[in-house]
TIPALUM-278896 format. One record per residue (C-alpha): x, y, z; chain; residue number from 1. Coordinates in Angstrom, 2 decimals, padded with zeros to 5 digits. Example, Ala and Ser with C-alpha at 12.3 -4.5 7.8 and 13.67 -1.06 7.14 Angstrom:
+---------+---------+---------+-------+-----+
:       u :       v :       w : kette :  nr :
+---------+---------+---------+-------+-----+
:  012.30 : -004.50 :  007.80 :     A :   1 :
:  013.67 : -001.06 :  007.14 :     A :   2 :
+---------+---------+---------+-------+-----+
END
This chain:
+---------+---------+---------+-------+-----+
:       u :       v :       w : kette :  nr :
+---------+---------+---------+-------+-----+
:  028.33 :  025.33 :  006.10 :     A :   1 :
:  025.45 :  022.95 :  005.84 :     A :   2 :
:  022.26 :  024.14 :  004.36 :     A :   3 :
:  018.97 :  022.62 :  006.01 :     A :   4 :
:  016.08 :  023.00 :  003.07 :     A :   5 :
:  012.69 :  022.92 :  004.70 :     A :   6 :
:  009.62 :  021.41 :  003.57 :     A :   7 :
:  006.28 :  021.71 :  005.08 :     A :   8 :
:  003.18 :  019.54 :  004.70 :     A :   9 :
:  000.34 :  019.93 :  002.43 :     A :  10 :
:  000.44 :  023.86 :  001.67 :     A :  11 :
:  001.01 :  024.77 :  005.24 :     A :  12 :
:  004.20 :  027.36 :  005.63 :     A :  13 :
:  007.38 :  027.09 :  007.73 :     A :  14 :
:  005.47 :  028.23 :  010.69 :     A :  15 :
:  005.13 :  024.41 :  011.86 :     A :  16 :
:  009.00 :  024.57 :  012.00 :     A :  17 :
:  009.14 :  027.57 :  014.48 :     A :  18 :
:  009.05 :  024.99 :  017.52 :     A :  19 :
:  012.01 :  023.37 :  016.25 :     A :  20 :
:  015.18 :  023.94 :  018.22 :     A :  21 :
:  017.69 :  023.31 :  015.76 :     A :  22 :
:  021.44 :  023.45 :  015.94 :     A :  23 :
:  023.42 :  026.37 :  013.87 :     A :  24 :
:  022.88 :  025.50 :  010.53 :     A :  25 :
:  021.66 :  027.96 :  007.23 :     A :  26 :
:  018.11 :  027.33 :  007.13 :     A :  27 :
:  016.50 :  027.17 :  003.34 :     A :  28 :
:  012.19 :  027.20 :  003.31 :     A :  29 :
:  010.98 :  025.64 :  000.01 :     A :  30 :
:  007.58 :  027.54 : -000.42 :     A :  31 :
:  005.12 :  025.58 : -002.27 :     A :  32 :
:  003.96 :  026.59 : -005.78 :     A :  33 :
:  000.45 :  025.62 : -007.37 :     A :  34 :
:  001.10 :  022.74 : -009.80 :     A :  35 :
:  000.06 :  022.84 : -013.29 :     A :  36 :
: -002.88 :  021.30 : -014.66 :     A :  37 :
: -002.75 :  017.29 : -014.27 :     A :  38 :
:  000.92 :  017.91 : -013.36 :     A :  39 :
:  002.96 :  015.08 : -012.51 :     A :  40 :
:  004.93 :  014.51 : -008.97 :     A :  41 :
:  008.09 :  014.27 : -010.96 :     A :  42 :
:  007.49 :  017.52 : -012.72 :     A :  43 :
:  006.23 :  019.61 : -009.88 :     A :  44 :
:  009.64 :  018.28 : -007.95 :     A :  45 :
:  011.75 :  019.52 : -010.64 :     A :  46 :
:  010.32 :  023.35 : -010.08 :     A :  47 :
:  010.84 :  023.18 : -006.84 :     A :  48 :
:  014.23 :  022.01 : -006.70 :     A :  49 :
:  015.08 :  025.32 : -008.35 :     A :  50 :
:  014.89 :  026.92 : -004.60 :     A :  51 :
:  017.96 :  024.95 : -003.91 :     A :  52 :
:  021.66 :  026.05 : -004.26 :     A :  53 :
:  023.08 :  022.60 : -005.55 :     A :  54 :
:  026.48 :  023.95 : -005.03 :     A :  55 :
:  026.09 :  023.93 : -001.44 :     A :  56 :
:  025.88 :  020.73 :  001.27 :     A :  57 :
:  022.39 :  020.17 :  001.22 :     A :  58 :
:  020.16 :  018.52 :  003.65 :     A :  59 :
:  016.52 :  018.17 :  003.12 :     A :  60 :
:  013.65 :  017.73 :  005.71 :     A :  61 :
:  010.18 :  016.91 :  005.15 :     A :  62 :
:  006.89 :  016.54 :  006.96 :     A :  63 :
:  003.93 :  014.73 :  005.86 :     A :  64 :
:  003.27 :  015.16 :  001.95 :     A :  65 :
:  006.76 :  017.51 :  002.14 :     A :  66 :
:  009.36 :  014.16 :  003.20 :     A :  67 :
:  007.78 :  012.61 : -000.28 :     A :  68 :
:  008.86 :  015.73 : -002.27 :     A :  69 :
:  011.57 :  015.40 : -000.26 :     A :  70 :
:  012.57 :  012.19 : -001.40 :     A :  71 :
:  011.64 :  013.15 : -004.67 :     A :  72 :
:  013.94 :  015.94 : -004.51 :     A :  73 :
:  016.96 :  013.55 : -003.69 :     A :  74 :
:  016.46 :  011.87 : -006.80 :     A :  75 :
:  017.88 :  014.99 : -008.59 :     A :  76 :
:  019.96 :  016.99 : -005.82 :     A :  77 :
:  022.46 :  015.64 : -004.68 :     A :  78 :
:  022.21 :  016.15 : -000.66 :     A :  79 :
:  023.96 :  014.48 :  002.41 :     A :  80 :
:  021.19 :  013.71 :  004.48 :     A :  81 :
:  017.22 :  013.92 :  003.76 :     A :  82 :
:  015.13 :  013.08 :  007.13 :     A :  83 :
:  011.61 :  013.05 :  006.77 :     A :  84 :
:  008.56 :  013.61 :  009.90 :     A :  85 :
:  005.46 :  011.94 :  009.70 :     A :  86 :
:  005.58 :  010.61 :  006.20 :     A :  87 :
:  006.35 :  007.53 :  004.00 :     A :  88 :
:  009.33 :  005.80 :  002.60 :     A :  89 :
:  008.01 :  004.40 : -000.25 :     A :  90 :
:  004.42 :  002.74 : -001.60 :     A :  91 :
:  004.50 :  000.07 :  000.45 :     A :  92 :
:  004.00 :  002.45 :  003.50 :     A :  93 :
:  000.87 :  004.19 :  002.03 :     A :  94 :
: -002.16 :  002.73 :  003.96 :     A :  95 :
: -004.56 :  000.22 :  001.65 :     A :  96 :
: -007.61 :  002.52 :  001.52 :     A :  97 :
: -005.82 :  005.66 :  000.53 :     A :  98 :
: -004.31 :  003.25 : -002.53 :     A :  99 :
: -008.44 :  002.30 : -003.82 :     A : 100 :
: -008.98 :  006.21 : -003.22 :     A : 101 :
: -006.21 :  006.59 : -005.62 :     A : 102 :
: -006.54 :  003.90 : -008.06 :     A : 103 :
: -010.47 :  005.06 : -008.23 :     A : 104 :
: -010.00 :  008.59 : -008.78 :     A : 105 :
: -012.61 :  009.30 : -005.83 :     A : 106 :
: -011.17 :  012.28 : -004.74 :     A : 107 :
: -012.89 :  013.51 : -008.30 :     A : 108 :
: -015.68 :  013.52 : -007.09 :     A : 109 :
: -015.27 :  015.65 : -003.80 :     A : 110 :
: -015.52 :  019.15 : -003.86 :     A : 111 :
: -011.81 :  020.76 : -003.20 :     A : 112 :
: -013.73 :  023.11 : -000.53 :     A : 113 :
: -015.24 :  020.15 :  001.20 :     A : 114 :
: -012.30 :  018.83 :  001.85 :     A : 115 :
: -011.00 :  021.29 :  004.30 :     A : 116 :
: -014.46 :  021.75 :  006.69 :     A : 117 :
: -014.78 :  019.35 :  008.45 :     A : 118 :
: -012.39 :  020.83 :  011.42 :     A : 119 :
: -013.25 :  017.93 :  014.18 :     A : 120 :
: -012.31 :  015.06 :  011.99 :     A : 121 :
: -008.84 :  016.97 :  010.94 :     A : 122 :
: -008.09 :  017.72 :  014.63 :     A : 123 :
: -008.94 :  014.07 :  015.19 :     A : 124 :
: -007.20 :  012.56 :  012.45 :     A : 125 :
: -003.52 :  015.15 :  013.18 :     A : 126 :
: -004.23 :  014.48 :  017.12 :     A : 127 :
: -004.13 :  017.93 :  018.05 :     A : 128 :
: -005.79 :  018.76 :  021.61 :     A : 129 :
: -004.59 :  021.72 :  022.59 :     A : 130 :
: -006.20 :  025.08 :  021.60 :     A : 131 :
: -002.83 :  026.47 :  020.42 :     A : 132 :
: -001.91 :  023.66 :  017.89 :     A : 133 :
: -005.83 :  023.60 :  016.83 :     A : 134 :
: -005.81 :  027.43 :  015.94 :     A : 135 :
: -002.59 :  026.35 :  014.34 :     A : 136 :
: -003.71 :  024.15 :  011.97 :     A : 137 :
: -006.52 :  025.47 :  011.60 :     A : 138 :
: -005.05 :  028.51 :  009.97 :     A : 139 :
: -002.92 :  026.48 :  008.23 :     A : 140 :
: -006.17 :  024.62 :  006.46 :     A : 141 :
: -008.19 :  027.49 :  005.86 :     A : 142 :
: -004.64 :  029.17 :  003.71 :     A : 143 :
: -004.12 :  026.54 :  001.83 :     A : 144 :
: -005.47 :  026.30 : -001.46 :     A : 145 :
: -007.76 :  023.69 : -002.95 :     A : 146 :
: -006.46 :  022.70 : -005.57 :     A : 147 :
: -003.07 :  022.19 : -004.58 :     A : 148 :
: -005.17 :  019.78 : -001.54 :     A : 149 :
: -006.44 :  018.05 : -003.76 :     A : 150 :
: -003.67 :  017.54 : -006.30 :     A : 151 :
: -001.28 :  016.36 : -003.31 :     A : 152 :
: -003.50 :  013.73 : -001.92 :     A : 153 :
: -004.08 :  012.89 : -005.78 :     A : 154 :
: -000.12 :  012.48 : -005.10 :     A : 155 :
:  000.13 :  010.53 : -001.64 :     A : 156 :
: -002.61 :  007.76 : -003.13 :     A : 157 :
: -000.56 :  006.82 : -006.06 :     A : 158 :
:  002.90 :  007.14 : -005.00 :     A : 159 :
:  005.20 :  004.70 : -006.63 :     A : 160 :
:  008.19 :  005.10 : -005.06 :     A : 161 :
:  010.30 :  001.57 : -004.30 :     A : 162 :
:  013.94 :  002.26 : -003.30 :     A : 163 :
:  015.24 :  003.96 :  000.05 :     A : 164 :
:  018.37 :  005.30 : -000.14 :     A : 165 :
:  020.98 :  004.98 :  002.67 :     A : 166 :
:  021.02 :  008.88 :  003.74 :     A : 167 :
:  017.56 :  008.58 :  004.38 :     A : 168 :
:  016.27 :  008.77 :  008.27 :     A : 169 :
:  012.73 :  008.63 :  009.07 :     A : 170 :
:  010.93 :  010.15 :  011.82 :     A : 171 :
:  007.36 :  008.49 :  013.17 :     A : 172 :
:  004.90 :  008.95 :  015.69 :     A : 173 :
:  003.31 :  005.70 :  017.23 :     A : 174 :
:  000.17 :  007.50 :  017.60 :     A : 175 :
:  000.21 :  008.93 :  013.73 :     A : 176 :
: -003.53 :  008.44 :  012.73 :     A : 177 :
: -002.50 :  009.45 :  008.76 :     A : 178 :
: -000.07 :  007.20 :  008.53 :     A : 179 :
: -000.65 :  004.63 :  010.72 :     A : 180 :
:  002.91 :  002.90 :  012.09 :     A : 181 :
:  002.08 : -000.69 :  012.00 :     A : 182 :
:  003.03 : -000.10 :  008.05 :     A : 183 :
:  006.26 :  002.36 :  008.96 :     A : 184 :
:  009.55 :  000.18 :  008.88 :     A : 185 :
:  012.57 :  001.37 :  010.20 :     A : 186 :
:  012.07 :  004.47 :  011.69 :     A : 187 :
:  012.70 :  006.79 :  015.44 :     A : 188 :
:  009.65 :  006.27 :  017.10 :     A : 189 :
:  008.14 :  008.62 :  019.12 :     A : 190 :
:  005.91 :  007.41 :  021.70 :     A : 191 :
:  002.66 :  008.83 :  021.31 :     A : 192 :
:  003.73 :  011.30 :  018.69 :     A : 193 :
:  000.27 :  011.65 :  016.11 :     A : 194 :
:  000.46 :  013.79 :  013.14 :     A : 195 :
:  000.94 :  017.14 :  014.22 :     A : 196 :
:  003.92 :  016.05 :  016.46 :     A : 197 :
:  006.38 :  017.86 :  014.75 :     A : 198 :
:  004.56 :  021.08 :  016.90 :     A : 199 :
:  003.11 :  018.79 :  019.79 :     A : 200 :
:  006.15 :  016.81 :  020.12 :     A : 201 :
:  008.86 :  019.36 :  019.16 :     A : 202 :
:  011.47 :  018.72 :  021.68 :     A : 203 :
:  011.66 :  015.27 :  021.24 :     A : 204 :
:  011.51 :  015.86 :  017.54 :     A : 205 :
:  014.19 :  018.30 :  017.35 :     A : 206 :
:  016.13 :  016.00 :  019.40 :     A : 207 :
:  016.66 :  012.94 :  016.91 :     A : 208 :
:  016.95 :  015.45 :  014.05 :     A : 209 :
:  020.36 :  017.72 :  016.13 :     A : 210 :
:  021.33 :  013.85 :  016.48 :     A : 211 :
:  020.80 :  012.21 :  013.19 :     A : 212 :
:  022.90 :  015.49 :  011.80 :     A : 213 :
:  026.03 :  015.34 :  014.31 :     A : 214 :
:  026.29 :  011.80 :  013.70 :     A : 215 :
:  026.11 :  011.63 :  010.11 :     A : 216 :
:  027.72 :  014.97 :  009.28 :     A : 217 :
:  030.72 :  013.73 :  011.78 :     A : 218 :
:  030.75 :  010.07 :  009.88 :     A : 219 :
:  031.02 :  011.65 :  006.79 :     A : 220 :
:  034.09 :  013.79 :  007.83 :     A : 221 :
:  035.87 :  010.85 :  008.91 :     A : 222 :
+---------+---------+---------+-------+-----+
END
């Protein structure tokens, strides 16, 4: 039996993965955990990969800041598959700004609480329109805490990450606002897909994923 491990995005639950229609596979959530004080990426991985049963076949799937600790986490679990959903491959995909937000340390300056009220510019920013996904997300903001916000995006800016490993598939909206695609490489577009797509888009989503798994989990069998 394959195991799918879930990752969300920053602090938000596995409730963004209830639109998901996936096929019959044991479903794993990774629940955050607040990192440590100046904590590194690499450490804060290694606790987490402690909610995973190495001894089974492991597949990992992230969204947003989740598919980097999901390709984190497939530096030290060995897993058939990781697909990640509005996210980055490596640093090369991280836009230029967010990089000289990193490299300055700005984000010391801000507030953690600030970071999280300005509601209009998140909805605009995740492209959610639709008074469902915006209560959403908006409960999703408000629950998650600020320090882990502000230690993640610490995280996103200064990513180092290089290599991309073969069993790696990569899910992108053409509309994605964070991560805007003209700096994606090889990845299943979906037209119009922004941020939040993994709720807004879900079909389509859910789609490639049942696809990327036959196909790979059949290959592999062969």
């Amino acid at each position: 039996m394959i195991t799918i491990n879930l990752i969300s995005g920053l602090g938000a639950d596995e409730r963004v993965f209830d639109y998901l229609q996936l096929d019959n596979y044991d479903i794993n959530y990774i629940k955050w955990e607040n990192p440590y004080r100046r904590e590194t990426l690499s450490s804060y991985t290694t606790r987490l990969s402690k909610q995973i049963d190495c001894k089974k076949n492991n597949v990992i799937i992230g969204v947003s800041f989740g598919g980097i600790v999901a390709i984190e986490l497939s530096k030290i679990i060995n897993c058939k598959i990781v697909i990640i959903i509005s996210s980055i491959k490596n640093k090369q995909e991280i836009p230029g700004i967010y990089k000289l937000i990193g490299k300055l340390r700005l984000l010391n300056l801000i507030p953690s609480v600030l970071l999280k009220k300005f509601k209009p510019g998140i909805h605009y920013f995740f492209g959610v329109e639709k008074k469902e996904e915006k209560l959403l997300l908006n409960s999703i903001i408000n629950e998650t805490d600020n320090n882990f916000l502000k230690w993640a995006l610490g995280q996103i800016m200064r990513w180092n990450n290089i290599g991309i490993t073969d069993n790696l598939h990569h899910i992108h909206g053409s509309k994605d606002r964070l991560f805007p695609v003209n700096k994606i490489k090889n990845s299943y577009l979906i037209e119009s897909g922004h941020h939040f797509m993994i709720v807004s888009k879900s079909q389509e989503v859910s789609k490639i994923i049942n696809n990327i798994l036959f196909n790979e989990l059949k290959k592999a069998s062969n």
